[in-house]
N, C-alpha and C positions, 0 to 999 in steps of 0.2 A: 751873678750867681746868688748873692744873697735875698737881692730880688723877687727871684724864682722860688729859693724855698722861704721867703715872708708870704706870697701870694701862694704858693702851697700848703702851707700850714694855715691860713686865714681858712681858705677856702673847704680843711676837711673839718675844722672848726666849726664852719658857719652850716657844715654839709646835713648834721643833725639838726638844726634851725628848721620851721615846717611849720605845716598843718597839723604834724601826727600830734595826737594827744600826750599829756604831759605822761611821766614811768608812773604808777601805781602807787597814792599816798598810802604813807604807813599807818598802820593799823591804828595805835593810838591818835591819829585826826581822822580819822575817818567817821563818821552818823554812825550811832547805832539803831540798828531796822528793831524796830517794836515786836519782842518775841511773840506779842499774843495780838496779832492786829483784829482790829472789828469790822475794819472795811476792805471792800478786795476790788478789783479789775477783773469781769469774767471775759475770756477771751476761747471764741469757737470758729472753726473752720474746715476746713475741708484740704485733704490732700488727693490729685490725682490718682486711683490706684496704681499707675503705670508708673508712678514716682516714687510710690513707698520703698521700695528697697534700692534707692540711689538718694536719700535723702535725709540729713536728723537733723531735724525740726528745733529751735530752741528759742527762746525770749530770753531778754535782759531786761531788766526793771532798774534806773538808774535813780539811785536815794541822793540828794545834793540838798544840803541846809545853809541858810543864810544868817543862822544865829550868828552874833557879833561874839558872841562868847565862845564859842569853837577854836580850837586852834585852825592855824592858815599853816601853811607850809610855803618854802620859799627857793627857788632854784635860784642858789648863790649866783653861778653863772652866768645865764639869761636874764636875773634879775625881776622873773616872773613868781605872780600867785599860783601856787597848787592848787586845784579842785577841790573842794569841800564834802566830796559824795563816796559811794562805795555800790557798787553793783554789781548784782545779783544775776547767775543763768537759774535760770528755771526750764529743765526737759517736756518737753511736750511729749506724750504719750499717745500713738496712734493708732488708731482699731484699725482693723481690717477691712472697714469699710473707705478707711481713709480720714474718718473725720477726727477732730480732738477736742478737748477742753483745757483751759489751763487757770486757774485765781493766783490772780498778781496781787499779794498786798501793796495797798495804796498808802498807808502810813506809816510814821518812823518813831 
């Protein structure tokens, strides 16, 4: 019996262990995005008409910095690094023709 609940308890334990990405670092480690950027990503495209009203459109632009001087974050746990980055949705706006535009800032 106690067998049973050691290999039950491991296993709901180990059950959040994965692929999924780490919970959302906290606000003070995370990059801060350059309030006035000078460079952008123009991004254009086209949506089916037949799609526009079964679909909302959005990008994420994901900011990750490798400065040494950042704080890290640390999953006691796991024993893992947090992500260094913070990102961003940006709504795409789509005409009625279907098409859109959208500028991703490129810098942080």
């Amino acid at each position: 019996m106690k067998w049973m609940l050691l290999i039950l308890t491991i296993s709901l334990l180990l059950r959040g262990c994965g692929n999924a990405p780490p919970p959302p670092m906290p606000k003070k480690f995370q990059p801060v995005v350059n309030p006035s950027p000078n460079y952008f990503m123009t991004v254009k495209g086209h949506v089916a008409p037949e799609l526009l009203s079964k679909i909302n459109l959005k990008w994420q632009a994901i900011y990750s910095t490798t400065n040494p001087a950042c704080d890290k974050t640390y999953n006691k746990f796991e024993g893992v690094v947090g992500w260094r980055q913070v990102a961003l949705n940006f709504e795409t706006h789509v005409d009625k023709q279907g098409n859109y535009e959208i500028k991703i800032p490129l810098e942080q």
